[in-house]
Each structure stands twice: as C-alpha cells, then as structure tokens.
DSSP file (Angstrom, degrees, kcal/mol; ACC not computed):
  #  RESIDUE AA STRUCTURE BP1 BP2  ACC     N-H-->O    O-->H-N    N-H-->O    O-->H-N    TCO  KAPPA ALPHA  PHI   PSI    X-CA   Y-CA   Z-CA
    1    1 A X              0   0    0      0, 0.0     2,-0.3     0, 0.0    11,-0.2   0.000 360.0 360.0 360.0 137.6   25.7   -2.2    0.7
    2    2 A X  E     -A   11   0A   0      9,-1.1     9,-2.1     2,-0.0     2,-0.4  -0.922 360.0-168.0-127.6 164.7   26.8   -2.2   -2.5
    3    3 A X  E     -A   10   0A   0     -2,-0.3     2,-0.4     7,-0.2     7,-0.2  -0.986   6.7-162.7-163.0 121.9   27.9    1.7   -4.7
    4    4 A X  E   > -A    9   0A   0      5,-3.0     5,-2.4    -2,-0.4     3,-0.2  -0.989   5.9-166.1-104.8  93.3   28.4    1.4   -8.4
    5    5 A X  T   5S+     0   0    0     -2,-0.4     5,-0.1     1,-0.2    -1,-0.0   0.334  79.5  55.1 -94.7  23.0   30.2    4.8   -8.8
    6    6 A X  T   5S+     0   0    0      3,-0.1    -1,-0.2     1,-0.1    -3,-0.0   0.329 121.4  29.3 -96.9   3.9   29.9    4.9  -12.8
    7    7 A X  T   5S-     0   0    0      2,-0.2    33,-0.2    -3,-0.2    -2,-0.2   0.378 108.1-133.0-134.8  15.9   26.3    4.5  -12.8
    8    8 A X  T   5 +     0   0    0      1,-0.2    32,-3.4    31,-0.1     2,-0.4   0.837  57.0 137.8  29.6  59.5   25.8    6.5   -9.0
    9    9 A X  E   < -AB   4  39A   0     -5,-2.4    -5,-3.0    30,-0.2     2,-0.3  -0.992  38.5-167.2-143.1 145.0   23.7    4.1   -7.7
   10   10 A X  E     -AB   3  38A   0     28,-2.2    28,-4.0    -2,-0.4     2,-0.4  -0.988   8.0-157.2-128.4 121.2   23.7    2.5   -4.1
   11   11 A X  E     -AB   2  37A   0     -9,-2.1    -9,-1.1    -2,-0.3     2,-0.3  -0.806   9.5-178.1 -90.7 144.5   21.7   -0.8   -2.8
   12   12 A X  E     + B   0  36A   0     24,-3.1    24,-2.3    -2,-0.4     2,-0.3  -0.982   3.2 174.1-125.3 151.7   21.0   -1.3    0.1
   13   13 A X  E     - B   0  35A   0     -2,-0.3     2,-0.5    22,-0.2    22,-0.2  -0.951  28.4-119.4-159.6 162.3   19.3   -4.2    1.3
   14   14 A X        -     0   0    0     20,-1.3     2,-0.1    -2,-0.3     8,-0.1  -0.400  45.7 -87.7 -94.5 155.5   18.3   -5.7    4.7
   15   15 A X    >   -     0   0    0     -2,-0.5     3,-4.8     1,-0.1    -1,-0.1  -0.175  45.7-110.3 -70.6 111.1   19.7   -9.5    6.1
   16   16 A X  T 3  S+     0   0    0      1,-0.2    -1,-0.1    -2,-0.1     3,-0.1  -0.119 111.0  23.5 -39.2 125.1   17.5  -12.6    5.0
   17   17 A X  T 3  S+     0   0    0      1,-0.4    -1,-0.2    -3,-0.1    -2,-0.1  -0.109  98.6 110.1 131.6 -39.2   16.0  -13.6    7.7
   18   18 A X    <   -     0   0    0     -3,-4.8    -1,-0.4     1,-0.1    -4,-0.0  -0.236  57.4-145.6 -73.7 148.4   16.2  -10.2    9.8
   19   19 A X  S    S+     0   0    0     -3,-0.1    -1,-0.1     2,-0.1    -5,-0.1   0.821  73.8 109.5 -67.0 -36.9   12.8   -8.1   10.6
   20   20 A X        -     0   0    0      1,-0.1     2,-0.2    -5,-0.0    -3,-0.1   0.285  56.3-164.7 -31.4 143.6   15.1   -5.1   10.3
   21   21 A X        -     0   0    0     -8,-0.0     2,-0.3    -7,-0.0    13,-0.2  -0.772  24.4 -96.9-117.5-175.5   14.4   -3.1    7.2
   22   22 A X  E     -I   33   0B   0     11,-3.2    11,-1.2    -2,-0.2     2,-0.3  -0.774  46.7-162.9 -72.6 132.5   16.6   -0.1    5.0
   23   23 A X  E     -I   32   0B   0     -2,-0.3     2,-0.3     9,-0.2     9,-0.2  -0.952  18.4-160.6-131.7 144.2   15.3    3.0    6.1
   24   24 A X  E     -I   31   0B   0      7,-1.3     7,-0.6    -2,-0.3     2,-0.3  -0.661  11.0-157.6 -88.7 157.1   15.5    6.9    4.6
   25   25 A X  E     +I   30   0B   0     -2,-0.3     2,-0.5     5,-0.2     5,-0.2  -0.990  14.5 175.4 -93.8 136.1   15.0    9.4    6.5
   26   26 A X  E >   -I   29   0B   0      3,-1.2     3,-1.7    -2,-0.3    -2,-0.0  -0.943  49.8-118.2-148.9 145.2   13.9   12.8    5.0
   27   27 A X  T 3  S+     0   0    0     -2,-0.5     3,-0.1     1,-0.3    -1,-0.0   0.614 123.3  46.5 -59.7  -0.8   12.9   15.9    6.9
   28   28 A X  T 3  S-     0   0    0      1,-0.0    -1,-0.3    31,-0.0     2,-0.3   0.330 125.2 -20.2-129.2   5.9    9.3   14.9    4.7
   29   29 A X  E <   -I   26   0B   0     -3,-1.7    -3,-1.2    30,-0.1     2,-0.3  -0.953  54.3-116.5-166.8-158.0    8.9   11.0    5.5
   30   30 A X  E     -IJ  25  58B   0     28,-0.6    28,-2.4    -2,-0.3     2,-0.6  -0.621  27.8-157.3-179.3 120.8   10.5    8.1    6.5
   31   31 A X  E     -IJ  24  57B   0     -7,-0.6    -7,-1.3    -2,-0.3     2,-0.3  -0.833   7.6-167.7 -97.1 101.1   10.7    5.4    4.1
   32   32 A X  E     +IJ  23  56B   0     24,-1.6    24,-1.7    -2,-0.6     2,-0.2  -0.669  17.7 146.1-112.4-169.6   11.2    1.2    4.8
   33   33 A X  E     -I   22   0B   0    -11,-1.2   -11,-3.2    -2,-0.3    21,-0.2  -0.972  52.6-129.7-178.5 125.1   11.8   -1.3    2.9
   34   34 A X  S    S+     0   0    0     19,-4.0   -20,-1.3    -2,-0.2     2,-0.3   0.639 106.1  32.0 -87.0  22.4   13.7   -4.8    2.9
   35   35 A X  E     +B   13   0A   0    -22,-0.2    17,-2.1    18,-0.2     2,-0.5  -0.860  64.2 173.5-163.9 114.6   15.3   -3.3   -0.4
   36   36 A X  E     -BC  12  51A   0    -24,-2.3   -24,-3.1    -2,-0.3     2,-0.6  -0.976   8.8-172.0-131.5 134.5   16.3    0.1   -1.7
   37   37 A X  E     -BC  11  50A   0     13,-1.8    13,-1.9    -2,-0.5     2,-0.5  -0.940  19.4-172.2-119.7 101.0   18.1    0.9   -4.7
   38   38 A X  E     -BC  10  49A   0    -28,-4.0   -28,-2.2    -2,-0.6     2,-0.3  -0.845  12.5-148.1-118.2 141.6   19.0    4.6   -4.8
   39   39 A X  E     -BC   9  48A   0      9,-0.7     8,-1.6    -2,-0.5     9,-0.8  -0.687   6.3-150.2-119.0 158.3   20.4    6.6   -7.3
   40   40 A X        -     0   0    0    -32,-3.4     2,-0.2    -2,-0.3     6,-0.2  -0.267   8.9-139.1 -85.3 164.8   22.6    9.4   -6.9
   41   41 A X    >   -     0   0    0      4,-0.1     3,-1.1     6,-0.1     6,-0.0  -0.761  51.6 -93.5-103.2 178.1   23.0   12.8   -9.4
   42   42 A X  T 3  S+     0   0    0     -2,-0.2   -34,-0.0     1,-0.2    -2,-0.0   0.587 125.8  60.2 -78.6   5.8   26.6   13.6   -9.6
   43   43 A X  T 3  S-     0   0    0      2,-0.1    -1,-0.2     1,-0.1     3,-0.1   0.235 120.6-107.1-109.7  40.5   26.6   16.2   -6.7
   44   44 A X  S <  S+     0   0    0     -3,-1.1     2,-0.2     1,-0.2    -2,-0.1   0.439  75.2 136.6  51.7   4.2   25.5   13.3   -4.6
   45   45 A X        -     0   0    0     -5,-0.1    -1,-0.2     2,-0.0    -2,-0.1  -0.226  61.8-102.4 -67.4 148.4   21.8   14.3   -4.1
   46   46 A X        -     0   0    0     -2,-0.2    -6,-0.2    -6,-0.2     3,-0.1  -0.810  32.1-176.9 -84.2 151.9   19.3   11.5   -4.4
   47   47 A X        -     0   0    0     -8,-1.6    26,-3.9    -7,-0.1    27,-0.3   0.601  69.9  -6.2 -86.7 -80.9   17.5   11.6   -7.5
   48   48 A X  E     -CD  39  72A   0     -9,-0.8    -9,-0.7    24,-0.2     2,-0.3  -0.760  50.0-149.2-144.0-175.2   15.2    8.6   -6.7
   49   49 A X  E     -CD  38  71A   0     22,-0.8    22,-3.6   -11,-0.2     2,-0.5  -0.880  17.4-160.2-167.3 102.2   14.7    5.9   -4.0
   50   50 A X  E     -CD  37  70A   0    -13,-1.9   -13,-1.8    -2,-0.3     2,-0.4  -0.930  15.7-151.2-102.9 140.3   13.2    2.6   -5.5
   51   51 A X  E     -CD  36  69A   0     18,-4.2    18,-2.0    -2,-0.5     2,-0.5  -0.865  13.3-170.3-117.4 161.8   11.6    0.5   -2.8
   52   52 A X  E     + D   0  68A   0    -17,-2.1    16,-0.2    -2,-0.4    15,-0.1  -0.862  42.5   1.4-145.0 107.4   11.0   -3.4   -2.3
   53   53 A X  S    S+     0   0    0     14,-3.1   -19,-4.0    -2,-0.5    -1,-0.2   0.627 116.0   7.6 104.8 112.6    9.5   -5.6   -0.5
   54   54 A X  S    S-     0   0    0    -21,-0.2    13,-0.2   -20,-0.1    -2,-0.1   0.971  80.9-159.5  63.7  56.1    7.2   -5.0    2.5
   55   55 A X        +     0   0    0     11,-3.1    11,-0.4    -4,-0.1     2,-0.3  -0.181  18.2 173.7 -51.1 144.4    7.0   -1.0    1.9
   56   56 A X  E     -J   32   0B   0    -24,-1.7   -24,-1.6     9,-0.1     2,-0.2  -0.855   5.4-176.6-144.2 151.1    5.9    1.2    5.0
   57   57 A X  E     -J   31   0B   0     -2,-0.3     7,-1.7   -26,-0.2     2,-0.3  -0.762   7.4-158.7-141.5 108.4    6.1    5.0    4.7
   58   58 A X  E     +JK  30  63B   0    -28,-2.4   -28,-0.6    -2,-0.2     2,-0.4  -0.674  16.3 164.1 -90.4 120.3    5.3    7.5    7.5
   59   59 A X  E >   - K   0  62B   0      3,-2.1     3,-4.6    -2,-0.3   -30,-0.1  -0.879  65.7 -61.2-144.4 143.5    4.3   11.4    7.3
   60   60 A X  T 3  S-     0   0    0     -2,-0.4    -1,-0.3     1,-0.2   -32,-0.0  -0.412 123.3 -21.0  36.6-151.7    2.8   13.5   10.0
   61   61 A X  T 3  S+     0   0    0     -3,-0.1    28,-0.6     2,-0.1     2,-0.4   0.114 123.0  96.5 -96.4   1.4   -0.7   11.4   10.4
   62   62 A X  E <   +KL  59  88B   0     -3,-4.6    -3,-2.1    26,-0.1     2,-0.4  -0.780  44.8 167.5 -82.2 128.8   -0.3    9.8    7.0
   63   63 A X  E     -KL  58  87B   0     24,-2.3    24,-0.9    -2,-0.4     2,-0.4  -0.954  11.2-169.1-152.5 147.8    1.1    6.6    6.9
   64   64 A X  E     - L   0  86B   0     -7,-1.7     2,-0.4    -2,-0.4    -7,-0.2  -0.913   4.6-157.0-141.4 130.6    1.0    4.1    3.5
   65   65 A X  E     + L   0  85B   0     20,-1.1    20,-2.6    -2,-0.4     2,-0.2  -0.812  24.1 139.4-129.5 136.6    1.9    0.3    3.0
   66   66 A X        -     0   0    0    -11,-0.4   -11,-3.1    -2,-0.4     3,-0.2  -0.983  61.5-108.6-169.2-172.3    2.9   -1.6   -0.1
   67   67 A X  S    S+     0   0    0     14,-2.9   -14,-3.1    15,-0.8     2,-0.4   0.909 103.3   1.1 -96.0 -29.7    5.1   -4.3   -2.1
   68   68 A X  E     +DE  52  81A   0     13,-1.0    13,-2.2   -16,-0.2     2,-0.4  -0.936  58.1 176.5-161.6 160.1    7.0   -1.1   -4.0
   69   69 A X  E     -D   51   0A   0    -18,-2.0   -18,-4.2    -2,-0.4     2,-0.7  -0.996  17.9-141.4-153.7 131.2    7.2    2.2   -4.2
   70   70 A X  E     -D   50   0A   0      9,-0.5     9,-1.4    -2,-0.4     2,-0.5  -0.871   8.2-164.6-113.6 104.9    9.3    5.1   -6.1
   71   71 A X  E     -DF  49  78A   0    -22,-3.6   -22,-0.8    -2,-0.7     2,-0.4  -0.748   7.2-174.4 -76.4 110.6   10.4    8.3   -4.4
   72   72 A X  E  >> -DF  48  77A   0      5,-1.5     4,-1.4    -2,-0.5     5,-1.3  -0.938  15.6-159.6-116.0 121.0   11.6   10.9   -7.1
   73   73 A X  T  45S+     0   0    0    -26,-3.9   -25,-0.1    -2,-0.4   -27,-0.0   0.074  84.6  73.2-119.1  21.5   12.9   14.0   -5.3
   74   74 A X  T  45S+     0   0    0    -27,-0.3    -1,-0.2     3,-0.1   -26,-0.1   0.650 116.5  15.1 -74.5 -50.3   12.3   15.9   -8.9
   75   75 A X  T  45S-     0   0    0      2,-0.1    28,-0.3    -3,-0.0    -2,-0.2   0.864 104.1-117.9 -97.5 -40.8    8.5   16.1   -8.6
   76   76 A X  T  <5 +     0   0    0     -4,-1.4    26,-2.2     1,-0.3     2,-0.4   0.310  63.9 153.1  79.7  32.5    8.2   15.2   -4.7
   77   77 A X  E   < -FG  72 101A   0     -5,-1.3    -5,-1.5    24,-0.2     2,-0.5  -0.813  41.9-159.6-106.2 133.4    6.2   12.0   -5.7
   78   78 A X  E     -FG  71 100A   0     22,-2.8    22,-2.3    -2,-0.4     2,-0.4  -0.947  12.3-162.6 -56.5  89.5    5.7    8.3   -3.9
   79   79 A X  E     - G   0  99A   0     -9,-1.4     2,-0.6    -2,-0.5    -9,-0.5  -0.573  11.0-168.9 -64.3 112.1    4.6    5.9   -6.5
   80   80 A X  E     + G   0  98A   0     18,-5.0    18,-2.9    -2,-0.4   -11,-0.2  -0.944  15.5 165.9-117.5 138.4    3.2    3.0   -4.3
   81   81 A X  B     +E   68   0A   0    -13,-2.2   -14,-2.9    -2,-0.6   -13,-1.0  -0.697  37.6  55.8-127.8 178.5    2.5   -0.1   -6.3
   82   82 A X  S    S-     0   0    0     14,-0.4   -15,-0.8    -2,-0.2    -1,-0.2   0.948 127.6 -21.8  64.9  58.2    1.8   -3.6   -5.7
   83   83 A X  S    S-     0   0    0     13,-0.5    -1,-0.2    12,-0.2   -18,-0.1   0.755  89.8-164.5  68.3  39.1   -1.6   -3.9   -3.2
   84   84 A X        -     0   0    0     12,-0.7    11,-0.7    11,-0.3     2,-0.4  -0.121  12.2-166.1 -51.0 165.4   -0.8   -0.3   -2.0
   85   85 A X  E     -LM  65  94B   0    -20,-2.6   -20,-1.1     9,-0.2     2,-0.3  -0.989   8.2-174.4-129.2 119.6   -2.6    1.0    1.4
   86   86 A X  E     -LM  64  93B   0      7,-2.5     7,-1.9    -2,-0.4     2,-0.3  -0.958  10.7-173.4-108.2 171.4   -2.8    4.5    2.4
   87   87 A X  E     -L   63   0B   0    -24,-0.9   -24,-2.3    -2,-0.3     2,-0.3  -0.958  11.1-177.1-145.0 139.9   -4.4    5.1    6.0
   88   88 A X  E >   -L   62   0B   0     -2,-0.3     3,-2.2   -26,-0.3   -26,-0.1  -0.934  69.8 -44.7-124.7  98.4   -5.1    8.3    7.5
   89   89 A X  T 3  S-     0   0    0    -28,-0.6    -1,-0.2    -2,-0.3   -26,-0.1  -0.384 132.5 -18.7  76.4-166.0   -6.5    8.1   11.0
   90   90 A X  T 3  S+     0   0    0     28,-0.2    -1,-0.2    -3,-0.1     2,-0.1   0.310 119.5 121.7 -52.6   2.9   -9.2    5.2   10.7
   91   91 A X    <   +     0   0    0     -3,-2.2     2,-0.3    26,-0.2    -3,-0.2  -0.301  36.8 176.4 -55.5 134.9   -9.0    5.9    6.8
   92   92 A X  E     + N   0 116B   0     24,-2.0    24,-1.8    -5,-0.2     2,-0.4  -0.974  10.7 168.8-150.5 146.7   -8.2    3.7    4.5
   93   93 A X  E     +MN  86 115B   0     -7,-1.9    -7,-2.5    -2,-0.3     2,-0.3  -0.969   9.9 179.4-164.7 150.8   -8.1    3.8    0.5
   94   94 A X  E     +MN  85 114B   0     20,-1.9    20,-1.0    -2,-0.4     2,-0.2  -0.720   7.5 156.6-132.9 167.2   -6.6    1.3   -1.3
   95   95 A X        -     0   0    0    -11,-0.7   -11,-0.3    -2,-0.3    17,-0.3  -0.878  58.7 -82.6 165.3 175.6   -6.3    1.0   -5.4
   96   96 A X  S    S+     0   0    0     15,-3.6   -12,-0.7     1,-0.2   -13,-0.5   0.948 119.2   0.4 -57.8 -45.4   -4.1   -0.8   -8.3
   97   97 A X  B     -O  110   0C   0     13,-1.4    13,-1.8    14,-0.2     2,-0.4  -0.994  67.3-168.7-145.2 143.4   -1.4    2.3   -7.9
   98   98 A X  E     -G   80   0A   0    -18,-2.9   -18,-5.0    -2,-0.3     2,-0.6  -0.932  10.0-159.2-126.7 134.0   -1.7    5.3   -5.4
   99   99 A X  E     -G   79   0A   0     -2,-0.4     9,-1.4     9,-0.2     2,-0.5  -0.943   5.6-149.2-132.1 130.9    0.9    8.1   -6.1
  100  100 A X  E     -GH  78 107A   0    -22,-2.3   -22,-2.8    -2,-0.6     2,-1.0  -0.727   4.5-152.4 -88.9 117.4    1.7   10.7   -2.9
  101  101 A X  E  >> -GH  77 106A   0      5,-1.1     4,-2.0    -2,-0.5     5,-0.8  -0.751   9.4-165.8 -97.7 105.8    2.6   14.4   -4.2
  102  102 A X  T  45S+     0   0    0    -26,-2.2     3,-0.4    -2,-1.0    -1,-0.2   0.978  75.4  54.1 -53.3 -53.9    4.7   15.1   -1.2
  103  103 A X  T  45S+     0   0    0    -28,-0.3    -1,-0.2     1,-0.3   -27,-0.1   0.728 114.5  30.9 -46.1 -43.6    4.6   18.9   -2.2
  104  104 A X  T  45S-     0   0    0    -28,-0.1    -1,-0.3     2,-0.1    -2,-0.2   0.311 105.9-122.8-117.2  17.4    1.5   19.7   -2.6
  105  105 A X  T  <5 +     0   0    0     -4,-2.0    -3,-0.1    -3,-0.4     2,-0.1   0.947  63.2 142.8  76.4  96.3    0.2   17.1    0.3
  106  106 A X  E   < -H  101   0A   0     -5,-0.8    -5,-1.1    -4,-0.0    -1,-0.2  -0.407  49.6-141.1-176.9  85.2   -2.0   15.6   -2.0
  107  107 A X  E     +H  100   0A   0     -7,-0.2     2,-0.3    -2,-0.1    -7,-0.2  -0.373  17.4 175.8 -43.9 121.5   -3.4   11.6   -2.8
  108  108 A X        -     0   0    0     -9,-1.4     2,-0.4    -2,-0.1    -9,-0.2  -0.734  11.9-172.8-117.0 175.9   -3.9   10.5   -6.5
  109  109 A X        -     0   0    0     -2,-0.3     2,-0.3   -11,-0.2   -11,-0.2  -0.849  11.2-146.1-169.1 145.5   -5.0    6.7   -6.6
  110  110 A X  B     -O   97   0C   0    -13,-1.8   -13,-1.4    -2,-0.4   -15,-0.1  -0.889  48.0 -22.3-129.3  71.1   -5.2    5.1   -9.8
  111  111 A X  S    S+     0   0    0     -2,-0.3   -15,-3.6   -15,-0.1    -1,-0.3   0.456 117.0  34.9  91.8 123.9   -7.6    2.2  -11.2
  112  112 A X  S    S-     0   0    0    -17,-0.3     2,-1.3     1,-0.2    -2,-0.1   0.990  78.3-169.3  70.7  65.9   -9.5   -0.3   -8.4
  113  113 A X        -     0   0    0    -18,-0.2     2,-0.4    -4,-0.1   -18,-0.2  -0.621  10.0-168.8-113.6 123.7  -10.0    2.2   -5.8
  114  114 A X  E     -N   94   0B   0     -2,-1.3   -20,-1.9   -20,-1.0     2,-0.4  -0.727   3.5-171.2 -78.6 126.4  -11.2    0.9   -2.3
  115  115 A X  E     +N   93   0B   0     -2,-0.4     2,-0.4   -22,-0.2   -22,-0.2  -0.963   9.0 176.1-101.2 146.7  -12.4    3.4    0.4
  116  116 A X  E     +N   92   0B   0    -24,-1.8   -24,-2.0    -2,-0.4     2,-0.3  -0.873  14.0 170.4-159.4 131.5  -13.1    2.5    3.9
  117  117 A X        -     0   0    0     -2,-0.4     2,-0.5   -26,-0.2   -26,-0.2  -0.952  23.5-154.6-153.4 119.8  -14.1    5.3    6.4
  118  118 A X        -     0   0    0     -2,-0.3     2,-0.3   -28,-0.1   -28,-0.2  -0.896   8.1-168.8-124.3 120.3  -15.3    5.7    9.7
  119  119 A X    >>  -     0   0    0     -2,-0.5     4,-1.6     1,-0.1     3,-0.8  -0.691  36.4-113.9 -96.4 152.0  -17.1    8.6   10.7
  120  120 A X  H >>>S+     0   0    0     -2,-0.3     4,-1.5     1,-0.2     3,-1.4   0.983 121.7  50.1 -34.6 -60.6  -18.0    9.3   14.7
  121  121 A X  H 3>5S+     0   0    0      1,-0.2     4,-1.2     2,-0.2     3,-0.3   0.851 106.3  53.5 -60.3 -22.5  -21.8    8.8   13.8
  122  122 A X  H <>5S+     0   0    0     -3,-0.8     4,-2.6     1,-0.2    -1,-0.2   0.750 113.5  47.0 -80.1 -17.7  -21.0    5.5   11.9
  123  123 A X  H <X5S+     0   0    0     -4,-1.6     4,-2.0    -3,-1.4    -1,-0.2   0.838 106.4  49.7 -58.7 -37.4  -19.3    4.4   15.1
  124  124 A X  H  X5S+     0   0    0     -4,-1.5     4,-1.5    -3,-0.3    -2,-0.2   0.678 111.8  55.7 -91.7 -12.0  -21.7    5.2   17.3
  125  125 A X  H  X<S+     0   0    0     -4,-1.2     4,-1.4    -5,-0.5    -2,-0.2   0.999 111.2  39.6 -42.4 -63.8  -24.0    3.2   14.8
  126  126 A X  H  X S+     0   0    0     -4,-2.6     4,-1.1     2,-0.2    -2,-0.2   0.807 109.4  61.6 -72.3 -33.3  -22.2   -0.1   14.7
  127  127 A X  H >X S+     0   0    0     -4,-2.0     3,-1.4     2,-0.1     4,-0.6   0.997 108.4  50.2 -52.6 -63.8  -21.6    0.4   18.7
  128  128 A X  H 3< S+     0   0    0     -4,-1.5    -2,-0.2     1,-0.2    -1,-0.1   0.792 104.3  52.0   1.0 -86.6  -25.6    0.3   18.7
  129  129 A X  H 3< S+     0   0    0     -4,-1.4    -1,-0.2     1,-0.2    -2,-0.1   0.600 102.4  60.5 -72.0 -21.3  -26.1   -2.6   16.9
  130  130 A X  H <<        0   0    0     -3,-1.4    -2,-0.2    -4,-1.1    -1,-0.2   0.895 360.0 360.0 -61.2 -86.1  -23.5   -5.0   19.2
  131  131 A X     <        0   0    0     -4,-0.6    -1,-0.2    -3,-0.1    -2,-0.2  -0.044 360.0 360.0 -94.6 360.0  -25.4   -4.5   22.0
C-alpha cells in the first residue's frame, strides 16, 4: 500500500501473480479489484474508489463485472467501463459504459447495449426443443 498524505490518496494493489484481489467493503456493496486507487477528503472519508483490472462488484442479487469502474460516494454512483456486465438473476445487460446509482437502486447503460433474459416460459421453450 502506498498513502500520499499531501494529495490524500491511497493505492492499493494486489501481488502479481496472486488470484487475491483489493477489496472495499461498504454497508451498500463490495467492491474487487487487482487495483484501487482511493482518494480521501481531509476528514478521511472516501471521496472516490477507482478500480482496475478484473472488476467484480456485489449488491443484494445484483452483481456487475468489468475492466474498471469508479465509485463516487458524492452521487452514490458505480461507473463500470471497459466490457462492463451487470447480471441480475439469469439477467444479463451489457453496453459500452453502465453506471449503477447506488441510491436510488437504479441501471443507466450507455451506447452498445446487450440484453440477454430468460423468462420461466422461454425456458421451458428451449427445454422442449432439446428433447
């Protein structure tokens, strides 16, 4: 870890080589990452939380994968870039940049947007059609 206190910012980052990743935890997600660069305000509250490389981010039944993503504890936003995924259940929606409004529990996606969704009846379709 390295802490630059004139500019309040902390890296973290996880050991070439390692699966281990950095992870936040926050009473609203849980963020990995092999690389997080977070910056402080001066009464030590995070600000923001950039992450890098192999992204995963968990809440409740949501859960959303990318190459990086920026947590801003001003708005409550996730900016997931770089081939984001979010997945809900068998859900899936995919698009250039997907930003998660923590606050108001709420998907924006942004340019190229992929859906892929499996309803019971489309299941019981495609079971059908193996047989």
């Amino acid at each position: 870890m390295e802490f630059d206190y004139n500019s309040w910012l902390a890296i973290f980052e996880s050991t070439p080589g390692s699966t281990e990743q950095v992870v936040v935890t926050d009473p609203e997600f849980i963020l990995k990452a092999n690389r997080m660069i977070i910056r402080f305000e001066g009464t030590n509250d995070v600000q923001r939380v950039d992450c890098i490389g192999n992204v995963d981010m968990m809440r409740e039944d949501l859960r959303a994968r990318c190459g990086h993503a920026i947590f801003t504890r001003e708005d409550g936003r996730v900016l997931l870039q770089e081939s984001p995924v979010v997945m809900k259940g068998e859900q899936k929606i995919a698009g250039e940049q997907i930003c998660i409004w923590l606050n108001d529990k709420r998907v924006q996606v942004m340019n190229g947007v992929r859906v892929e969704a499996h309803t019971d009846e489309a299941k019981k379709d495609l079971g059908s059609e193996r047989r």
